[in-house]
Phi, psi and omega in degrees: 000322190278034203222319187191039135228082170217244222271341148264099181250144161242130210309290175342305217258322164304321141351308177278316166313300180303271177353307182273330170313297179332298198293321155322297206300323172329270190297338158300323179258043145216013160330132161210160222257122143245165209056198178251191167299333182269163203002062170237079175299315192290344178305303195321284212305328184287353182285298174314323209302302185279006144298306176307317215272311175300325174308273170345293189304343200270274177333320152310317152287323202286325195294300184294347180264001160261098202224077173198164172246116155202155179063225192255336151302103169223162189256118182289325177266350178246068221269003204234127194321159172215135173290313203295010193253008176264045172243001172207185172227155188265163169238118151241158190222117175269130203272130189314006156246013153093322166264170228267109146262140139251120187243174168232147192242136172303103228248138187291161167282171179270154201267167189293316185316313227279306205290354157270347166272010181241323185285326185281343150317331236244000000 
């Protein structure tokens, strides 16, 4: 993730992440545990490893399904705010066949206070 999700993205390299994650998930399910929970930091991780793996993937699509810079998100190919993307937020979901849909859910308008405090910010 700090390798091709990180603080500069590019459409390629999200490509590769989502690639490598997959091949991760592979190899996650076949992880096993031996000995018990106490002082077993690898029991703790292996417990974690498909909550991480879910995170990632969901971080990784909403980034490659944004193809803009704004805020702390930036596109190294997209570098430049696209208005159409402050009318919604994305949903990712995981589907009862384990893969990531993503949508977008429609964001109310701004009320006139909130666009002066976003024009006295500028």
């Amino acid at each position: 993730m700090q390798d091709l999700v990180g603080i500069v993205r590019r459409q390629e390299e999200l490509e590769r992440a989502l690639e490598g994650l997959a091949k991760l998930r592979d190899r996650a399910g076949k992880v096993g545990i031996s000995g018990n929970r106490e002082y077993n930091p690898g029991w703790h991780t292996a417990l974690d490893l498909t909550n991480l793996l879910t995170v990632s993937e969901a971080v990784a699509l909403a980034a490659m399904e944004r193809k803009e810079s704004r805020g702390a998100h930036f596109r190294d190919d997209y570098p430049e705010k696209d208005p159409a993307y402050e009318t919604f937020n994305f949903i990712i979901n995981k589907g009862p066949d384990g893969a990531m849909k993503i949508g977008r859910d429609p964001l109310p308008p701004m009320t006139e206070e909130q666009k002066q405090i976003i024009e006295e910010m500028k």
